[in-house]
C-alpha positions in Angstrom: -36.4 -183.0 -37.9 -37.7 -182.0 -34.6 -38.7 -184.5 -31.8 -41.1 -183.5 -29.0 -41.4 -185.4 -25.8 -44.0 -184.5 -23.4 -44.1 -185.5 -19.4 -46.1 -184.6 -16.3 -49.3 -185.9 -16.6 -51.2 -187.7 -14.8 -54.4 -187.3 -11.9 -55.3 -184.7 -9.6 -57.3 -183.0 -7.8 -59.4 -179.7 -8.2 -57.4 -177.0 -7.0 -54.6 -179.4 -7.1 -51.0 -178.3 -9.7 -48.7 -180.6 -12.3 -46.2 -179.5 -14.8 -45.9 -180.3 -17.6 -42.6 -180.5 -19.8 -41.8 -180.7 -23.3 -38.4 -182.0 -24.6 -37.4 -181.0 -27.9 -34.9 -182.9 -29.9 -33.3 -184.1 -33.3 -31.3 -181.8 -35.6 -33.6 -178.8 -36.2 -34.4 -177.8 -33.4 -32.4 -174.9 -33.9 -34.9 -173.8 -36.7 -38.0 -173.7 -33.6 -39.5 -170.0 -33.7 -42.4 -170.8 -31.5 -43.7 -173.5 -29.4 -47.0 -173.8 -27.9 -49.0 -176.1 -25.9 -52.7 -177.4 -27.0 -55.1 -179.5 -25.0 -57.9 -182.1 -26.2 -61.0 -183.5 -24.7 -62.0 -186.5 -27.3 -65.5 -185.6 -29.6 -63.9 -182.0 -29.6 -61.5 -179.9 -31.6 -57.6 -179.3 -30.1 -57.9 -176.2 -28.0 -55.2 -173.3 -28.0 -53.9 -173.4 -24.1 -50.3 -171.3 -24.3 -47.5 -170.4 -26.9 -44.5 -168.5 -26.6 -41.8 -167.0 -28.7 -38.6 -169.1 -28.1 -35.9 -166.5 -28.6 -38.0 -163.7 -26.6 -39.7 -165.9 -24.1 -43.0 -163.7 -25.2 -46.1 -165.7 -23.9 -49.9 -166.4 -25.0 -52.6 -167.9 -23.0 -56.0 -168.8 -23.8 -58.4 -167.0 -21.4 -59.0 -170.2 -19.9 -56.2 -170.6 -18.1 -54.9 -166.8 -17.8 -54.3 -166.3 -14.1 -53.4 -170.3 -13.6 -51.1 -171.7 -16.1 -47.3 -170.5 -16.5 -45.3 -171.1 -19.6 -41.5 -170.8 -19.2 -38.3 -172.8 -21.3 -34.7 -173.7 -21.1 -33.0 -172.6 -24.1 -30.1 -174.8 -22.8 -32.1 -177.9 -22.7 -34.3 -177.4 -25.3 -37.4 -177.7 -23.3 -40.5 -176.0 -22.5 -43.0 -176.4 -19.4 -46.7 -175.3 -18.3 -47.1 -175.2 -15.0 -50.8 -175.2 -13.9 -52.1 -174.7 -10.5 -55.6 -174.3 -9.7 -56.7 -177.0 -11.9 -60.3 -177.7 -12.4 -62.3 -180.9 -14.0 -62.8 -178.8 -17.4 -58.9 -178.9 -17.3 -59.1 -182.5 -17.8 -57.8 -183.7 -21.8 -55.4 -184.4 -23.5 -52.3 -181.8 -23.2 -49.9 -181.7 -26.0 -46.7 -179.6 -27.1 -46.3 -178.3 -30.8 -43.3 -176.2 -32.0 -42.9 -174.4 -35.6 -40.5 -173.3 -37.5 -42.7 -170.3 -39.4 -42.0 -166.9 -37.9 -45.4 -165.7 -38.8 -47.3 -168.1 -37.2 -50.4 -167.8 -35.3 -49.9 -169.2 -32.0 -53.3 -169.8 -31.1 -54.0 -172.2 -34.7 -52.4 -175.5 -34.4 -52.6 -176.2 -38.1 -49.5 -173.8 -38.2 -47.6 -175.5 -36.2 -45.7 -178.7 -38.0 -44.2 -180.9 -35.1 -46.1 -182.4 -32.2 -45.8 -184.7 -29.0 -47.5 -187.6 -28.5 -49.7 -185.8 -25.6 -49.9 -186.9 -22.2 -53.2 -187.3 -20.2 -54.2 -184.7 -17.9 -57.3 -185.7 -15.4 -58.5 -183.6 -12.8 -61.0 -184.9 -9.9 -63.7 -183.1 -8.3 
């Protein structure tokens, strides 16, 4: 099983930054082949924000947020983080962290991905 923890949210203001992290844990999380962060707003469908390869630290981003967020890990810790600066009130959801175990998985659909955080609110003021 594989637990995910995510941290970092909270309010800000436009053009403001947070990071968030994502803590994986529990005995497979050797098995992770991808993780990936998605973001919700409620009435609407969970959006693709980043994903990335664990082993080569290859990264995805969501047009969105190319240019502002940053994905990076530590393989040591098991954790991943999105860094976004440059926020902006359509940033504002729900942000949460996903990891699968599938090697062929599509980053960008979440229904490939098995484990997820709990999410942590992201709000950003004008």
């Amino acid at each position: 099983q594989v637990q995910l923890v995510e941290s970092g949210g909270g309010l800000v203001q436009a053009g403001g930054s947070l990071r968030l992290s994502c803590a994986a844990s529990g005995g497979s999380t050797f098995m992770i082949r991808a993780m990936g962060w998605f973001r919700q707003d409620p009435g609407k469908e969970r959006e693709f924000v980043s994903g990335m390869d664990w082993k080569a630290g290859t990264s995805y981003y969501a047009d969105s947020v190319k240019g502002r967020f940053t994905i990076s890990r530590d393989n040591a810790k098991n954790t991943m983080y999105l860094q976004m600066d440059s926020l902006k009130r359509e940033d504002t959801a729900v942000y949460y962290c996903a990891a699968t175990r599938y090697y062929d998985a599509d980053y960008y659909r979440a229904s490939d991905y098995g484990y997820w955080g709990q999410g942590t609110q992201v709000t950003v003021s004008s």
